[in-house]
C-alpha positions in Angstrom: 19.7 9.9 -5.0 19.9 14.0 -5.9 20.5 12.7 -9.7 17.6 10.2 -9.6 15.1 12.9 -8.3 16.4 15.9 -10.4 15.5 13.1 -12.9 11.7 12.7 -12.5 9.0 14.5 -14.2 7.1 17.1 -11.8 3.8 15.7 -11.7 0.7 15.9 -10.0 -0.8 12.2 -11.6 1.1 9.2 -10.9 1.2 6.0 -9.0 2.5 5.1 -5.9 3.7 0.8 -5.6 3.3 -0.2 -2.0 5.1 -3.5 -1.9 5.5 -5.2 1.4 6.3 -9.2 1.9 3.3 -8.5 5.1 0.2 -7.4 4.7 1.3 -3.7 3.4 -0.4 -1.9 6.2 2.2 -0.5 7.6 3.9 0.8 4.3 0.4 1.9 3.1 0.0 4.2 6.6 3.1 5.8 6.2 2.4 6.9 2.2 -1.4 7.9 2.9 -0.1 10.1 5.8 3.1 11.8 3.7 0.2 12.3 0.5 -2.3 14.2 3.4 0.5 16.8 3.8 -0.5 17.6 -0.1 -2.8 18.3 -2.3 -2.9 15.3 -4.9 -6.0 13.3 -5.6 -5.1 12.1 -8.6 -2.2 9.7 -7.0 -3.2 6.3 -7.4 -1.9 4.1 -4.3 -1.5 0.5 -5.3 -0.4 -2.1 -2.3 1.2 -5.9 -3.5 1.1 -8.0 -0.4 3.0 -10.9 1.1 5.8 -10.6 -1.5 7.5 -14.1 -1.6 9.8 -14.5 -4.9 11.7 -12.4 -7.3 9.4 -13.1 -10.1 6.6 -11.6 -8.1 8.9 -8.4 -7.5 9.9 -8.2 -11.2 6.2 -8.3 -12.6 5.6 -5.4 -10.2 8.3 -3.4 -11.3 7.4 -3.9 -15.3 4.5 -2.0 -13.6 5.8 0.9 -13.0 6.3 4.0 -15.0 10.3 5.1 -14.1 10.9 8.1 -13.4 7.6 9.0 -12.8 6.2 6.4 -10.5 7.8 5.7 -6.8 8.3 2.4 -4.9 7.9 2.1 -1.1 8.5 -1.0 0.3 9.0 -3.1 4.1 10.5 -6.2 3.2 12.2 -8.0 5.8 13.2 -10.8 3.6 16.7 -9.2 2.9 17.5 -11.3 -0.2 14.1 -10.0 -1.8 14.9 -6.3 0.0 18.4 -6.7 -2.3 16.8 -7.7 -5.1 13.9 -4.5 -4.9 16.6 -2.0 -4.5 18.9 -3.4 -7.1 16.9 -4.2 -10.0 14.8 -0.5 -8.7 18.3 1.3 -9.2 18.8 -0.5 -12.8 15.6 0.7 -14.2 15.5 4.4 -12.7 12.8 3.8 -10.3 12.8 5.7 -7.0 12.2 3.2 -4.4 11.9 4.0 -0.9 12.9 1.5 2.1 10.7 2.6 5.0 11.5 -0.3 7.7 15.3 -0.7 6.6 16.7 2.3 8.6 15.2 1.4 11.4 16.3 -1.9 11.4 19.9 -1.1 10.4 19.6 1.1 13.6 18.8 -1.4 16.2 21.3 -4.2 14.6 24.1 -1.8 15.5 22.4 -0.6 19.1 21.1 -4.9 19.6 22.9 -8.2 21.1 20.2 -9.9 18.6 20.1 -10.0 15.1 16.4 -9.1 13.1 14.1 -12.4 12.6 13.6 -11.5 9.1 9.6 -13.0 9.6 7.2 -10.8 7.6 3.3 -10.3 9.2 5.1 -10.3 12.9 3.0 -6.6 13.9 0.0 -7.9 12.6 0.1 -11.3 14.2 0.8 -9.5 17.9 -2.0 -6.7 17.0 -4.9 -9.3 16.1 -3.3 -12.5 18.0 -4.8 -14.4 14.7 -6.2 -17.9 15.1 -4.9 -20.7 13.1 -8.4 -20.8 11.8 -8.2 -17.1 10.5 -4.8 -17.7 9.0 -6.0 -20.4 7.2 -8.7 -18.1 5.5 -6.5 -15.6 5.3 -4.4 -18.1 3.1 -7.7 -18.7 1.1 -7.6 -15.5 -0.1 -3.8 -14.0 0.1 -4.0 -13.5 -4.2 -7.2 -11.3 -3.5 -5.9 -7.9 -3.2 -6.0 -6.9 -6.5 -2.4 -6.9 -8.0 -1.0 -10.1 -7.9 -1.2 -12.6 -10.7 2.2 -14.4 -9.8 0.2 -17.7 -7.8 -2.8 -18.1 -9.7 -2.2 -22.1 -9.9 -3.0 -22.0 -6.0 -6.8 -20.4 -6.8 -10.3 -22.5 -7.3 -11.5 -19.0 -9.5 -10.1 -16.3 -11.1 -12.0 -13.1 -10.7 -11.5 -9.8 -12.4 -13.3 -6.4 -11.8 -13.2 -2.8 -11.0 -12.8 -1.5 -7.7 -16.3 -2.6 -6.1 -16.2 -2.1 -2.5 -18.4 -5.0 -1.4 -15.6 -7.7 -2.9 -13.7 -8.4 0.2 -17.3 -9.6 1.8 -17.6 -12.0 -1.3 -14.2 -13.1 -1.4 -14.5 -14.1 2.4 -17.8 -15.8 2.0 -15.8 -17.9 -0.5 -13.0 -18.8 1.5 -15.4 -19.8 4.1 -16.4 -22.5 1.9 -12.9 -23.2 1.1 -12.9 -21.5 -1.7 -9.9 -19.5 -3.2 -10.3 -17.0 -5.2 -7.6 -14.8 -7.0 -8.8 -11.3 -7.7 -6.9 -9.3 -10.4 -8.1 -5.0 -10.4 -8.8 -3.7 -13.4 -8.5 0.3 -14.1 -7.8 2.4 -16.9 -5.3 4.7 -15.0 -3.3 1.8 -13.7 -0.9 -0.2 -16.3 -2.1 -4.0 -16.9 -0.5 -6.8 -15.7 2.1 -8.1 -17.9 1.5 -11.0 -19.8 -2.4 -11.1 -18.6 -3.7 -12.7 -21.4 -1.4 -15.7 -21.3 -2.0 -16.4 -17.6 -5.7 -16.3 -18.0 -5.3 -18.5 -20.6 -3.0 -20.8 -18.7 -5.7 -21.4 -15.8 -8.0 -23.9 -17.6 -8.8 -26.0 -15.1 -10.3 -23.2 -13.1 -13.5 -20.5 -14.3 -12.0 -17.1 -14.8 -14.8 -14.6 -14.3 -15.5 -11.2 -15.2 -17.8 -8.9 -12.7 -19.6 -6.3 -14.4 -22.6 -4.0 -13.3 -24.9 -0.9 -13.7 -23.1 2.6 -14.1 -25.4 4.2 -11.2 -25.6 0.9 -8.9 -21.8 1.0 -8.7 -21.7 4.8 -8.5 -23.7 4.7 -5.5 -21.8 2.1 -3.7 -18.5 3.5 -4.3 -20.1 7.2 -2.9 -21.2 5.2 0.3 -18.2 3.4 0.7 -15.9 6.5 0.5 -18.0 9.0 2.8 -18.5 5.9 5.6 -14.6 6.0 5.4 -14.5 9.5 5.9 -12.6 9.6 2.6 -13.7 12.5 0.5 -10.6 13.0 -1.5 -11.6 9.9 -3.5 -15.1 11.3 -4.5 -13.8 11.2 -7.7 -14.0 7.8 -8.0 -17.7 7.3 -7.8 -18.2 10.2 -10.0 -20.3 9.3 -13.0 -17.7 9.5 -16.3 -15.0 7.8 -14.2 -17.0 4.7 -13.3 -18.3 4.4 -16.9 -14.9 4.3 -18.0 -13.4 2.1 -15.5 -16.9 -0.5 -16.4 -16.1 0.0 -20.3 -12.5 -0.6 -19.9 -13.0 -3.6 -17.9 -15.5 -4.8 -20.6 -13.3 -4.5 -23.5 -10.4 -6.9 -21.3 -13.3 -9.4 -20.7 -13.8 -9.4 -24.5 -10.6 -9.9 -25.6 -10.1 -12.7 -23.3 -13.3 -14.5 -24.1 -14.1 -15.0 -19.8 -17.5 -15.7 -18.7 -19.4 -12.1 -17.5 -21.4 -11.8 -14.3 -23.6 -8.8 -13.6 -23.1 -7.5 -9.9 -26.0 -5.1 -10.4 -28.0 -5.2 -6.9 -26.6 -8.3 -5.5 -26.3 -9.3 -2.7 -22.6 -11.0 -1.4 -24.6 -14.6 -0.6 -26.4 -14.1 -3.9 -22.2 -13.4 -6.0 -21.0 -15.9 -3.9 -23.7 -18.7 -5.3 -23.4 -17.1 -9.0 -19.6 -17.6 -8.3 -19.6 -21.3 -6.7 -22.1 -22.3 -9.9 -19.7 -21.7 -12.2 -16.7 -23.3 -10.4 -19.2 -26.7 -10.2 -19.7 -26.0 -13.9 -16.2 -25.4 -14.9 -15.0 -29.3 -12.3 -17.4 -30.6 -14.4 -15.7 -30.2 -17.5 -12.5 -30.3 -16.6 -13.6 -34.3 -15.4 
């Protein structure tokens, strides 16, 4: 591990992969409270949730930037686990097991072996309903950094970081509606292959959101003080949204998606937009 780290570039700009075959809470704690012990708002956290193949763990790590980027990772599934830290080690990438240890620890202290289930913490915390799993399942691909089960979604949404999305993306699901949301951001690497999986999901509308450079500043301002988060003011400053909206723009024009602008609406109001053009889009496909 010394030669791996001697290895890296010092830097203050670089991303962090969160990947976790649960919901990537826990991982995501334990990074945000190591990064509060420095000084470095330009590190970009990016979480990949409910993990469930190899593929999926491969199209994350063509990702990442080695020896400049860092993996942490709880996966309990210990045939993905293997598979994280070997093809990690292959390609130079610093990846960090934060639930291994521990586990390792109480096998050799336990009668039991580890269940291996992912989601078990959250499941005790919020005692979910199999109502709220089943939404939960409408919008799993929603995150923001998953393109590996698009053939499960009803739409294919792609967009900037707009803070109101999870409210839309819920709506949706409510109507039984999934919808597979893919982030878009200059300082984050595109998805692999993007434009021929977009292309590939023809028998669902693949929609672009766009909006006005001030409207989305001030949401992103509100967003980030009501969290109490002031080290990401810099993402609702002026020149970084119009970059992030021009950069998404130039994506949505090279893969020919439909376009719909955000600008002052409401959830309800996407949500119709949205469930208009997946009518639209059944209709054609009959």
């Amino acid at each position: 591990m010394k030669e791996m780290n001697s290895a890296y570039k010092v830097s203050d700009d670089f991303n962090i992969f969160v990947i976790s075959d649960g919901t990537g809470k826990t991982a995501t704690s334990m990074v945000q409270a190591a990064l509060l012990q420095f000084d470095l708002p330009r590190v970009n956290i990016v979480r990949f949730a409910r993990i469930r193949s190899r593929e999926e763990i491969y199209n994350i790590l063509d990702m990442v930037q080695p020896k400049k980027d860092i993996i942490a990772y709880t996966v309990v599934n210990e045939e993905l686990a293997q598979a994280l830290r070997v093809e990690s080690l292959n390609r130079g990438i610093l990846a960090l097991d934060l639930l291994g240890p521990v586990v390792e620890a109480l096998k050799k202290v336990s009668s039991r072996q580890p269940r291996g289930v992912p989601g078990l913490l959250r499941r005790q915390e919020e005692g979910l309903s199999p109502k709220i799993e089943a939404l939960e399942h409408a919008w799993k691909e929603s995150s923001g950094f998953s393109v590996s089960n698009l053939e499960e979604a009803d739409v294919v949404i792609l967009g900037v970081w707009y803070p109101r999305r999870e409210e839309g993306i819920l709506m949706l699901a409510e109507r039984g509606i999934r919808a597979a949301f893919l982030i878009l951001d200059p300082a984050l690497p595109l998805f692999p292959n993007l434009e021929e999986t977009v292309a590939h999901s023809v028998d669902k509308p693949v929609i672009g959101l766009q909006m006005d450079v001030d409207y989305l500043t001030r949401v992103r301002e509100e967003r980030v003080r009501a969290l109490g988060l002031d080290r990401l003011l810099y993402k609702a400053e002026k020149e970084v949204v119009k970059e992030e909206l021009d950069f998404a723009q130039r994506v949505y024009d090279k893969l020919g998606c439909q376009v719909i602008d955000v600008t002052g609406l409401s959830s309800r109001d996407l949500v119709n937009a949205i469930m208009s053009q997946i009518k639209k889009k059944r209709e054609e496909m009959r």
